[in-house]
Every structure is written in C-alpha cells, then in structure tokens.
MARVEXTOR-720001 format. One record per residue (C-alpha): residue in three letters; chain; x, y, z. Coordinates in nm, 2 decimals. Layout:
# MARVEXTOR-720001
<'ala'; 'A'; <X; Y; Z>>
...
//
This chain:
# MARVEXTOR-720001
<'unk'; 'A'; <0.00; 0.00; 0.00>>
<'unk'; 'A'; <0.11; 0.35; -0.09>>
<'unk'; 'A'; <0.23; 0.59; 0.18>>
<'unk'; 'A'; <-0.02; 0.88; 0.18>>
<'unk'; 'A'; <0.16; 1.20; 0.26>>
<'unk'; 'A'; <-0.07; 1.46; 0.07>>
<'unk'; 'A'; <-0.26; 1.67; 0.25>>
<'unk'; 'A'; <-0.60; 1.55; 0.30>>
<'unk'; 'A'; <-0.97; 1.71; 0.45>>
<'unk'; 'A'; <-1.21; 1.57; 0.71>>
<'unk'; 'A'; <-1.46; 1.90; 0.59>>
<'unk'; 'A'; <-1.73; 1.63; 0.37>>
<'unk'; 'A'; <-1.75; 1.38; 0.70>>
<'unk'; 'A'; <-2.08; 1.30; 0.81>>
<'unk'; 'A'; <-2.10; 1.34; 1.17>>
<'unk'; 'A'; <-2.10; 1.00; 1.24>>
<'unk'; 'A'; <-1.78; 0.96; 1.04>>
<'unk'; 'A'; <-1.63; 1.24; 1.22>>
<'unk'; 'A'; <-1.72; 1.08; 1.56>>
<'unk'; 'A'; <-1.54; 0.72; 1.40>>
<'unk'; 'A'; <-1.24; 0.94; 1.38>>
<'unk'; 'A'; <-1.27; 1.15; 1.71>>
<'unk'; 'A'; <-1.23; 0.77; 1.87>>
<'unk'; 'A'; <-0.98; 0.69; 1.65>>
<'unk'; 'A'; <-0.71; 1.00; 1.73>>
<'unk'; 'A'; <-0.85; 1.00; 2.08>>
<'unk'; 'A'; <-0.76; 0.65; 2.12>>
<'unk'; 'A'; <-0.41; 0.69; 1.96>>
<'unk'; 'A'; <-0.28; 1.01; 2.15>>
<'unk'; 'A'; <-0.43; 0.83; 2.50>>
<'unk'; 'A'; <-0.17; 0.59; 2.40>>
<'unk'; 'A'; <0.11; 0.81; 2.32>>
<'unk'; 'A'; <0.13; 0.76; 1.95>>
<'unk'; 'A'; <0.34; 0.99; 1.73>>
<'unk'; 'A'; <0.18; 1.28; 1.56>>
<'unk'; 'A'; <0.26; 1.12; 1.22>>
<'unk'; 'A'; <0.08; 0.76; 1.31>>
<'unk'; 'A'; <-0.26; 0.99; 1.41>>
<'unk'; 'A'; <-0.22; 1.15; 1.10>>
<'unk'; 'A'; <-0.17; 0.80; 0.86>>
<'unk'; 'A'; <-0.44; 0.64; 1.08>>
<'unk'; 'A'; <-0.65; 0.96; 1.01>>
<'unk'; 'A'; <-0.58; 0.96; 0.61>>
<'unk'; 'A'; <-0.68; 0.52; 0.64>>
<'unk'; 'A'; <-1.03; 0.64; 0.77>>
<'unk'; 'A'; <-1.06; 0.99; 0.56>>
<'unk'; 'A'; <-0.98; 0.78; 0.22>>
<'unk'; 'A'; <-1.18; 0.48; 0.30>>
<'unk'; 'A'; <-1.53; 0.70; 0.37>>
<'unk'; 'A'; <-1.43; 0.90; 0.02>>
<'unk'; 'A'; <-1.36; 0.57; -0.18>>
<'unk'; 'A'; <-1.64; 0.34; 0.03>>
<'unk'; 'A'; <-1.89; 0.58; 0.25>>
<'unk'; 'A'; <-1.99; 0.29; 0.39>>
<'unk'; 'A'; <-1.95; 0.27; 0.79>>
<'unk'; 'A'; <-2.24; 0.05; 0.90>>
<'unk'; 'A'; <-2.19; -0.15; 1.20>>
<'unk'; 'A'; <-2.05; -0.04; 1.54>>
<'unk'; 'A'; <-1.87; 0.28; 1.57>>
<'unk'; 'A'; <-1.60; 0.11; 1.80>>
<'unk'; 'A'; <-1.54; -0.16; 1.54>>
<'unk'; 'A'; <-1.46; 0.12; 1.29>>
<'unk'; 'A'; <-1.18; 0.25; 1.50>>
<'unk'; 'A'; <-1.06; -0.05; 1.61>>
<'unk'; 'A'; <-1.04; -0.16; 1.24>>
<'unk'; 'A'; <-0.85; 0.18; 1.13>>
<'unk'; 'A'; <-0.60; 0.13; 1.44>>
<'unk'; 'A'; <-0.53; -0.25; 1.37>>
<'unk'; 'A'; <-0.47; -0.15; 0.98>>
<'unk'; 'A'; <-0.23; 0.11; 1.12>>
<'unk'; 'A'; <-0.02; -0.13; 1.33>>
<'unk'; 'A'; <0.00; -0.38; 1.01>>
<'unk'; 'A'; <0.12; -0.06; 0.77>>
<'unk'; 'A'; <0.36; 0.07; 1.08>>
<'unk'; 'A'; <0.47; -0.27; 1.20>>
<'unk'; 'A'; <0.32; -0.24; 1.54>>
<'unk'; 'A'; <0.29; -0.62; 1.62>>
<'unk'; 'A'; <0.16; -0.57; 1.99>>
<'unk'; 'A'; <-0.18; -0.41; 1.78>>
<'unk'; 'A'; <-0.32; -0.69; 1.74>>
<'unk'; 'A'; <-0.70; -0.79; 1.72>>
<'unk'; 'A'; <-0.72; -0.96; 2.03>>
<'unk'; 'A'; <-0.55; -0.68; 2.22>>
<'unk'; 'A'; <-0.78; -0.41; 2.07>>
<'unk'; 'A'; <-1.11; -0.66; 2.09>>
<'unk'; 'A'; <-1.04; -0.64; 2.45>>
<'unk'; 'A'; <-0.98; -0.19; 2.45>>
<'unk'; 'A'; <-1.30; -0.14; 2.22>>
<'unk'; 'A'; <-1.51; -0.42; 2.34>>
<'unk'; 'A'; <-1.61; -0.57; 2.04>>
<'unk'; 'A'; <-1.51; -0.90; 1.91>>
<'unk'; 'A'; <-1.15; -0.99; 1.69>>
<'unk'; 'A'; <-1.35; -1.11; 1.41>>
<'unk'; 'A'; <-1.57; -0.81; 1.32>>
<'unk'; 'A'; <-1.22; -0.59; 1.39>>
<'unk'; 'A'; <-1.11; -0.89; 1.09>>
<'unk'; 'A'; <-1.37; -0.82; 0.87>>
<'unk'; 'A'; <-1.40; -0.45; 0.91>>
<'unk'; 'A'; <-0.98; -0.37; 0.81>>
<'unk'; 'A'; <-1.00; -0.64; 0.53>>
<'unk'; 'A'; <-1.33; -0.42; 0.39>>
<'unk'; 'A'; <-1.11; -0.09; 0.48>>
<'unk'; 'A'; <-0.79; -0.26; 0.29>>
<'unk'; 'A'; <-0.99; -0.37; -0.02>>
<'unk'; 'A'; <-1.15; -0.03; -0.06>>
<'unk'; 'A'; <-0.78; 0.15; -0.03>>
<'unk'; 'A'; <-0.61; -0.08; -0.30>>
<'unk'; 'A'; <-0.89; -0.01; -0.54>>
<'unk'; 'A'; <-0.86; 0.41; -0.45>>
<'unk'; 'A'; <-0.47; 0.29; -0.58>>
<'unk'; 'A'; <-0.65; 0.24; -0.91>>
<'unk'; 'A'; <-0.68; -0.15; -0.91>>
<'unk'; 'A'; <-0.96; -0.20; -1.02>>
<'unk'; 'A'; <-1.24; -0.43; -0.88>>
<'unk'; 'A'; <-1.35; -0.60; -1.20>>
<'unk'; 'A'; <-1.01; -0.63; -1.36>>
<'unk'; 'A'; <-0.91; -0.77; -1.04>>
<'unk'; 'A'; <-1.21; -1.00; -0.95>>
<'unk'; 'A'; <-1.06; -1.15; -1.35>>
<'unk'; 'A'; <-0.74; -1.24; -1.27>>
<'unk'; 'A'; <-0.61; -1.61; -1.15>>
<'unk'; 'A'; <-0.73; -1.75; -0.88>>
<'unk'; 'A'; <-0.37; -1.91; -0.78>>
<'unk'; 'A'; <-0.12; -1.64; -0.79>>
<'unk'; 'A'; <0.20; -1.65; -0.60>>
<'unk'; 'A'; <0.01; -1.50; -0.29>>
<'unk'; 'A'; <-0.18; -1.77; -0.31>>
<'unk'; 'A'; <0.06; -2.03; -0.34>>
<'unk'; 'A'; <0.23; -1.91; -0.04>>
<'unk'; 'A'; <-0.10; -1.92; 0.18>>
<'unk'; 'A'; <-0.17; -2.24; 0.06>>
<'unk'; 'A'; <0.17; -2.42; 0.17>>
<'unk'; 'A'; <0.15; -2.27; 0.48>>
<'unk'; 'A'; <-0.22; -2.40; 0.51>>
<'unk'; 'A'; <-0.14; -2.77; 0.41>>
<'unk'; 'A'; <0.20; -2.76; 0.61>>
<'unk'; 'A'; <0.02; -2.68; 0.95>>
<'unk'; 'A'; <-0.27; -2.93; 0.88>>
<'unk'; 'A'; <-0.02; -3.19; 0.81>>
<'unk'; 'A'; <0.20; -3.06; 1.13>>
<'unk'; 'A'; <-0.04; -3.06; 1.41>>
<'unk'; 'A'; <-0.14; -3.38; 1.58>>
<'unk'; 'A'; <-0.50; -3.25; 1.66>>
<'unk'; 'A'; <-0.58; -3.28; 1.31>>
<'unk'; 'A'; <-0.46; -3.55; 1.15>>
<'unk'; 'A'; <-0.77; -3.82; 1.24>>
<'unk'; 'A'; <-0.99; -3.54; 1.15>>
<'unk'; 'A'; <-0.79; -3.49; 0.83>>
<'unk'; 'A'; <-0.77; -3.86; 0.72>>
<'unk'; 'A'; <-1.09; -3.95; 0.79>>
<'unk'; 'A'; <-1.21; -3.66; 0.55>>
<'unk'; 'A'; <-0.98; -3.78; 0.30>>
<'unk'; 'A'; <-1.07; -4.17; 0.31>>
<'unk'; 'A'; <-1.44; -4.06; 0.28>>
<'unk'; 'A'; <-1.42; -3.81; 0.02>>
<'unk'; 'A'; <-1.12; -3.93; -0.16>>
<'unk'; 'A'; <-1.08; -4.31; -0.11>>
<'unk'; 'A'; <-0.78; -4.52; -0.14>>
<'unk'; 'A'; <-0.77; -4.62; -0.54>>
<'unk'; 'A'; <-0.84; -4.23; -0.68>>
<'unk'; 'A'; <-0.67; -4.11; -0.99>>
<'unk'; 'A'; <-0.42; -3.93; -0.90>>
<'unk'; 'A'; <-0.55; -3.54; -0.79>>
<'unk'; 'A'; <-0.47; -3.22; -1.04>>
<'unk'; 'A'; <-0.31; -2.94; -0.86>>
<'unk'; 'A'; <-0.60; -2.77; -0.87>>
<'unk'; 'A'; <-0.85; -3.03; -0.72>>
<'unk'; 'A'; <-0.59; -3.08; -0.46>>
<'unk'; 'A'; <-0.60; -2.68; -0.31>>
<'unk'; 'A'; <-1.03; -2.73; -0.37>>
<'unk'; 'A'; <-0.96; -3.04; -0.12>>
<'unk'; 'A'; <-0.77; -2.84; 0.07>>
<'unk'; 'A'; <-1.03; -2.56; 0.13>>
<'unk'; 'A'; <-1.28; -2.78; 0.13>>
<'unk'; 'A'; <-1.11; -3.00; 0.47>>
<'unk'; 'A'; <-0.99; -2.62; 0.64>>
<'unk'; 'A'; <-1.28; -2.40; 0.51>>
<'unk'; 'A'; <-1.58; -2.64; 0.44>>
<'unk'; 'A'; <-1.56; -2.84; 0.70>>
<'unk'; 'A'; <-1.68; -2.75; 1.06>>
<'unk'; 'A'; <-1.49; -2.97; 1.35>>
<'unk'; 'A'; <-1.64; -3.17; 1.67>>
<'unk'; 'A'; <-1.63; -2.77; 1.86>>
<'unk'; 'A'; <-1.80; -2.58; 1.58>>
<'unk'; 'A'; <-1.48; -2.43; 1.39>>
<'unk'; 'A'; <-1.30; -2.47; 1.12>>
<'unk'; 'A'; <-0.90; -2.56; 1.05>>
<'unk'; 'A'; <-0.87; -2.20; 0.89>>
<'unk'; 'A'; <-1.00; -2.04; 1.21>>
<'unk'; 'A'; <-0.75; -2.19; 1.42>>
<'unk'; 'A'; <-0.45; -2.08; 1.16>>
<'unk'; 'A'; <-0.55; -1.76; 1.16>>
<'unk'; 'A'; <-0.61; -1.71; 1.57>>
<'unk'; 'A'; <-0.24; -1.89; 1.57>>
<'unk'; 'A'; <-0.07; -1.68; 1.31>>
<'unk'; 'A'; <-0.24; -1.37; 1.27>>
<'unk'; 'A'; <0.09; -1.17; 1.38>>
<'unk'; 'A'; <0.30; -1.38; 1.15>>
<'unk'; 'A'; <0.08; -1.35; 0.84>>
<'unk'; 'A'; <0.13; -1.07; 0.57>>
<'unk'; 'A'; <-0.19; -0.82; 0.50>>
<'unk'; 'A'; <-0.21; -1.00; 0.15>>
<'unk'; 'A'; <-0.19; -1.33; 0.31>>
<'unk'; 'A'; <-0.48; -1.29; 0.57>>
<'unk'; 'A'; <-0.67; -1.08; 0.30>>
<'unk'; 'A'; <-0.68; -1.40; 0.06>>
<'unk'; 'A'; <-0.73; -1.65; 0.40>>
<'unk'; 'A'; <-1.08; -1.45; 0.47>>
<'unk'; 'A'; <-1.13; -1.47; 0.13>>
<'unk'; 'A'; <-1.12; -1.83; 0.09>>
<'unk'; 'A'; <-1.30; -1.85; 0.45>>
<'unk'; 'A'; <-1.60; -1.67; 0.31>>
<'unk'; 'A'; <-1.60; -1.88; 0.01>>
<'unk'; 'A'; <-1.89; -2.09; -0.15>>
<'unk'; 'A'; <-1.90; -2.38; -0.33>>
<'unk'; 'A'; <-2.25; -2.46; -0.48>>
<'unk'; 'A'; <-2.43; -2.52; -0.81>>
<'unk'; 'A'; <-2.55; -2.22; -1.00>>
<'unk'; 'A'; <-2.79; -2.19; -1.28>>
<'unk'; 'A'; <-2.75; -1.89; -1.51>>
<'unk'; 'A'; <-3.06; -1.64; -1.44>>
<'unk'; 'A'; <-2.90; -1.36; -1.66>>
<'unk'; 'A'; <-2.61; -1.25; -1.81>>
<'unk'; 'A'; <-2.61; -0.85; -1.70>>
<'unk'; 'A'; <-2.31; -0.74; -1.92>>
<'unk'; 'A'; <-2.05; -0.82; -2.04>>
<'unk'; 'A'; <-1.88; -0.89; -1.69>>
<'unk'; 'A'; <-2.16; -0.99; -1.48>>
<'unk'; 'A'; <-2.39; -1.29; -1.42>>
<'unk'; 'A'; <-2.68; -1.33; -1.21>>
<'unk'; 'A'; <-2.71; -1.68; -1.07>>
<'unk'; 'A'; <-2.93; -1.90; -0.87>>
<'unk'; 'A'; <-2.79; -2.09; -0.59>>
<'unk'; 'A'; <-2.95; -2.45; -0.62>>
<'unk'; 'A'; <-2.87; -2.53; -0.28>>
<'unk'; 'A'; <-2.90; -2.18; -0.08>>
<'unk'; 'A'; <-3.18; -2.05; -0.26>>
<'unk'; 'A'; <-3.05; -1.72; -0.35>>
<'unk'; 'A'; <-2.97; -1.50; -0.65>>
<'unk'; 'A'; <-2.58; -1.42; -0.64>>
<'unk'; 'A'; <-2.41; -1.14; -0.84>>
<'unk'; 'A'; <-2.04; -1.27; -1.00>>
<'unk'; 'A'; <-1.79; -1.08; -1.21>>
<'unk'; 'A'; <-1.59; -1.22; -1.50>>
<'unk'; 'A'; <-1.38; -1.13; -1.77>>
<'unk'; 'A'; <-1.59; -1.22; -2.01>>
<'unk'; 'A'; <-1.96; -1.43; -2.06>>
<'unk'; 'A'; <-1.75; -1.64; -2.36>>
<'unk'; 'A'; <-1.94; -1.94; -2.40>>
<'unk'; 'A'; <-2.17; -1.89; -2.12>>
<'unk'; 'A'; <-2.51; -1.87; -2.20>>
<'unk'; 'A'; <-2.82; -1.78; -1.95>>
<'unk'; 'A'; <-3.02; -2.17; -1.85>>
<'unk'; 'A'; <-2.63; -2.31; -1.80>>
<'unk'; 'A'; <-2.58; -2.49; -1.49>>
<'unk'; 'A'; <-2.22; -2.42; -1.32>>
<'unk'; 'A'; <-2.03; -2.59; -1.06>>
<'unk'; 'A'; <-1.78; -2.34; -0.91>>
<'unk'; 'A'; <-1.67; -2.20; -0.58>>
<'unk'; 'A'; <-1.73; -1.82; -0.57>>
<'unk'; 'A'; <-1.57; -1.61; -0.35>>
<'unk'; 'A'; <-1.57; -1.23; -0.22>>
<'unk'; 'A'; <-1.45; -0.98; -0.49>>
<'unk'; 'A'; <-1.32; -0.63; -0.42>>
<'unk'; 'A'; <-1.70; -0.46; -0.43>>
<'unk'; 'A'; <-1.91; -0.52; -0.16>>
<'unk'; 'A'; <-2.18; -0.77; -0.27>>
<'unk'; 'A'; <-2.05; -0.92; -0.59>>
<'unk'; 'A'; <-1.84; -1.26; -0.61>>
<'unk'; 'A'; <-1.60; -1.39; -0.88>>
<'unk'; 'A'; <-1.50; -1.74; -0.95>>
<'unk'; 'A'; <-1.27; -1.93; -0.78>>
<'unk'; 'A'; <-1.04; -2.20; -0.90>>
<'unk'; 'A'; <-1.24; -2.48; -1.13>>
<'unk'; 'A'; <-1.56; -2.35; -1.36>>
<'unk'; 'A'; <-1.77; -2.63; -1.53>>
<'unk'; 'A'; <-2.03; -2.58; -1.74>>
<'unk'; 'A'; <-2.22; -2.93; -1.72>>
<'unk'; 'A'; <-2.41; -3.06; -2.02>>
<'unk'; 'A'; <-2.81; -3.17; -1.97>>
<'unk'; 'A'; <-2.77; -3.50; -1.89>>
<'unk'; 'A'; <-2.46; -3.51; -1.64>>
<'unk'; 'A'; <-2.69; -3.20; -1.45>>
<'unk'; 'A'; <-2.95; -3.48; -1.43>>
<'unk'; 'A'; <-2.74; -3.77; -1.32>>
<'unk'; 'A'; <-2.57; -3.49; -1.08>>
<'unk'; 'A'; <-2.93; -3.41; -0.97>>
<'unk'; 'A'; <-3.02; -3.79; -0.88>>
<'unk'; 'A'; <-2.71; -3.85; -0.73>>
<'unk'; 'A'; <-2.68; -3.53; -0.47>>
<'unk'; 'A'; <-3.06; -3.62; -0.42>>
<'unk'; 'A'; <-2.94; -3.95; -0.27>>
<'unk'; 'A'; <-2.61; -3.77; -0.07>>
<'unk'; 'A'; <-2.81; -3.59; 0.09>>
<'unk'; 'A'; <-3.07; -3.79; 0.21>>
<'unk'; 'A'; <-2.74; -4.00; 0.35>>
<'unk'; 'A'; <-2.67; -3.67; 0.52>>
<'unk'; 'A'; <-2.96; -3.63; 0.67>>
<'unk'; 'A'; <-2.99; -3.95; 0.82>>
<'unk'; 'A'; <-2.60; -3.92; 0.96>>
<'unk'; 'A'; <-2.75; -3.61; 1.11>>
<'unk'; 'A'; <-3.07; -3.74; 1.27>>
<'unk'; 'A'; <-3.31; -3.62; 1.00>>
<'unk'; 'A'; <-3.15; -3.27; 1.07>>
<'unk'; 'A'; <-3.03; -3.08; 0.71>>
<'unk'; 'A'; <-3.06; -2.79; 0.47>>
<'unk'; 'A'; <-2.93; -2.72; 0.18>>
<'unk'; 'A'; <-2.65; -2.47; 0.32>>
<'unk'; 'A'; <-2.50; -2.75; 0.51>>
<'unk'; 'A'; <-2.51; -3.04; 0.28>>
<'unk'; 'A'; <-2.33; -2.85; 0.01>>
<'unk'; 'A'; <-2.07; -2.70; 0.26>>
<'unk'; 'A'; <-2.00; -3.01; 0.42>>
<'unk'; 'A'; <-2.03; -3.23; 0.11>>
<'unk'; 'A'; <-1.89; -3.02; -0.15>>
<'unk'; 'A'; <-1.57; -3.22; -0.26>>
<'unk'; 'A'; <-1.83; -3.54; -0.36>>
<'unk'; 'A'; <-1.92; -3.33; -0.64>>
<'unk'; 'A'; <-1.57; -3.28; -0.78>>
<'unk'; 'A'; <-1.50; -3.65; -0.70>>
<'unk'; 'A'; <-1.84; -3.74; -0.90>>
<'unk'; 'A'; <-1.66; -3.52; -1.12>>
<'unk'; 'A'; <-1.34; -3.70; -1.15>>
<'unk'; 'A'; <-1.50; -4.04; -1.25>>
<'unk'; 'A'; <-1.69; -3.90; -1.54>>
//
C-alpha cells in the first residue's frame, strides 16, 4: 500500500464519520502515538469513507479496524486484534472483517480496479504461499490428523486417480474451510487465531477470502453485461451477483459448478479456482445423485439438514463425482 503524505480534508464527514475518527485519534494520543501515526491512521479512515462511505456497523469496530490496519502498515505487532477486541469491546473477528473491507476499498482508491481484479487467476503466488502454509500446519499438528484422514478416506478413497493441482488446493479448502470440527470451527479459524501476527496483510486478506468462500451449483438467471452474471444458488436458494472477464461461451439456462468467492466490491463474487459448465444429462445424473447424498446426510444427522450445510460439508463429492466421469 502506498504511503499517503498529501494533505487531505475531514470538511465532507458525516458526523458520524467524524465521531469514528474522534475515537480513533483519541484512542491513539491516549496511548502516546506519534503525531505522524494519528495522521496516517486519520488519512486510512478519511480515504476509506471517500472511496467506500460505507460505515455501517458499530462505531467502536470502525476505529478499532482503522488502528489495527495502522499497526499492520507501521509494523506495530503488539496491535493486534485480540488486544484491541479487549480496549473497544467488540469482538476480533468483526475488527477482521472491518480492516480487510477498509484494505480492499484503499487498494482499489490505488487504481486497481475491482472488475479487472475479481478476473485475474485464482492461484497467484500470494496464493501459493497461503496455501503451503495451510497444508503444512494441517499436516503438522497432531490435533488434526484423524480429522484430516478421515475426510480424505471418505471423500477421496484409497484407489483415486491421481489429484490435479487444482482439485488438490479445492480439497484443501474444502477439509480447512468447508468443513466444521467436533467444537463448531473450522481448521482455517485456528491458523488464523495462531498466526495472525506472522501473516502478511495480503496473506490474511486471501485466508478471509477463501474462509467466506462458497461452493454450490449455480444456474445462469441472466447474463447482466459483459462482466456480470446473475445466478441462482440451487442449494442456498438465493440470486448471487459474480464478475468475469468475459460471458465467452456462457449462455443464460447453463448450470455451473464453481466455488465463488468475495471480490473487491461489496456484494459481488468472482469465480474461484475450477468452472464447469455441465451438459443436460450429467446435471440430471448430478441431480439424482446429490438427491441421494443428501438424504445420506440427513440421516447421519438425525433427520436434521438444509441445503446450506449439505453443500458445505459435502462439497468435494461433487468434484469427486466429477473426477469419475
């Protein structure tokens, strides 16, 4: 991120804004800060409200989120979410979701754009690093490794063909991201809570990013423009709005299986890792098959199951169906 040193006015704040800002440089002179980390941490919150405006949710998460960006950009390590959780009274994950909203907004004010950027390759080097780091700590840690296997052995099996790289990182989000352990979290939780002072901002930018991620079956409801397309979540039920490069061969009535994630602008999606389009008949055979998963799902889960958890905790059978065709 760019250092800002241009001169920059708080005149067009709302007064709410302004109030998220009071906090903010009250919050860092009680604590002794220098006058040139009050003025960076007032330039974060001044070019996020121009770029965004949008400051819904608590104040105090606001200004925790501005001072936690700050000790990332300055190198302050002992700012860390849990710390300032504790000195706002909120809670380290809406601190988390509120700087990675505030960082987005800033690299796009840099002139990356969102669409051009919700186009590019889903593994870049960024990536590549997370990931190792990801598969080296689930293969590390003893507390996972039944949890792991036993994943693998029902998902994979024993006599698969072997995995392309790229089914091997969707295994991997789908065992970290996907799937909720015995306590109610997930793998990636307990990476990020372990290595949040270790991790670079890109890093834990593209972690929430997969953590937020979908996997799910889409049918094409409309194709906006020439970058959009509004789809229909079979197993969530609702309309979701994903950027491409281009519609290419896409046509509205497809049927995609895909795993969307967050792109830069609020509310839209982009397409992460594998696209297939599926033909008529393997939907159908697809169709017939998840009907019987999931009744197996439901009865592993006491008659208890919707749509939303089937796909998220069964979301690999469909690439393995996949595989075998």
């Amino acid at each position: 991120m760019k250092d800002y040193t241009s001169d920059h006015s708080r005149d067009f704040l709302l007064k709410p804004q302004e109030e998220i800002l009071n906090q903010i440089t009250a919050w860092l002179r009680r604590h002794s800060f220098s006058p040139e980390d009050i003025a960076k941490a007032e330039e974060i919150w001044v070019e996020y409200i121009k770029k965004s405006g949008n400051y819904r949710a608590s104040s105090r998460t606001w200004a925790a989120a501005v001072i936690y960006f700050l000790g990332k950009i300055r190198g302050h390590k002992w700012l860390n979410q849990a710390f300032l959780a504790k000195s706002f009274s909120v809670s380290p994950g809406s601190i988390s979701q509120r700087w990675q909203q505030i960082h987005r907004a800033l690299r796009e004010a840099e002139g990356r754009d969102g669409t051009e950027e919700a186009a590019e390759g889903f593994f870049t080097p960024v990536a590549a690093e997370v990931f190792r780091k990801l598969m080296n700590y689930t293969q590390s840690t003893d507390k996972w490794k039944n949890f792991v296997g036993d994943i693998f052995f029902q998902f994979v099996g024993v006599e698969t063909p072997p995995l392309p790289i790229d089914l091997i990182l969707e295994l991997l989000i789908f065992i970290t991201c996907d799937r909720t352990l015995p306590g109610g979290k997930k793998i990636i939780d307990y990476f990020l809570e372990e290595n949040a002072e270790s991790l670079r901002a890109e890093e834990e930018e593209f972690l929430q990013s997969i953590r937020a991620s979908r996997f799910g079956l889409f049918r094409v409801e409309a194709i906006l423009n020439g970058t959009r397309l509004l789809l229909i979540d079979f197993y969530r039920g609702n309309e979701v709005e994903v950027l491409v490069r281009e519609t290419g061969q896409i046509e509205q009535g497809d049927i995609i299986m895909s795993r969307i994630i967050p792109a830069e602008r609020e509310g839209l999606w982009r397409f992460g890792g594998n696209l297939v389009t599926l033909r008529p008949s393997a939907a159908k055979e697809l169709s017939d098959l998840a009907g019987k998963w999931f009744w197996e799902f439901s009865v592993a889960n006491k008659g208890w199951a919707t749509g939303e958890s089937f796909i998220q905790e069964n979301s690999f059978r469909f690439w393995r169906w996949l595989i075998g065709n």
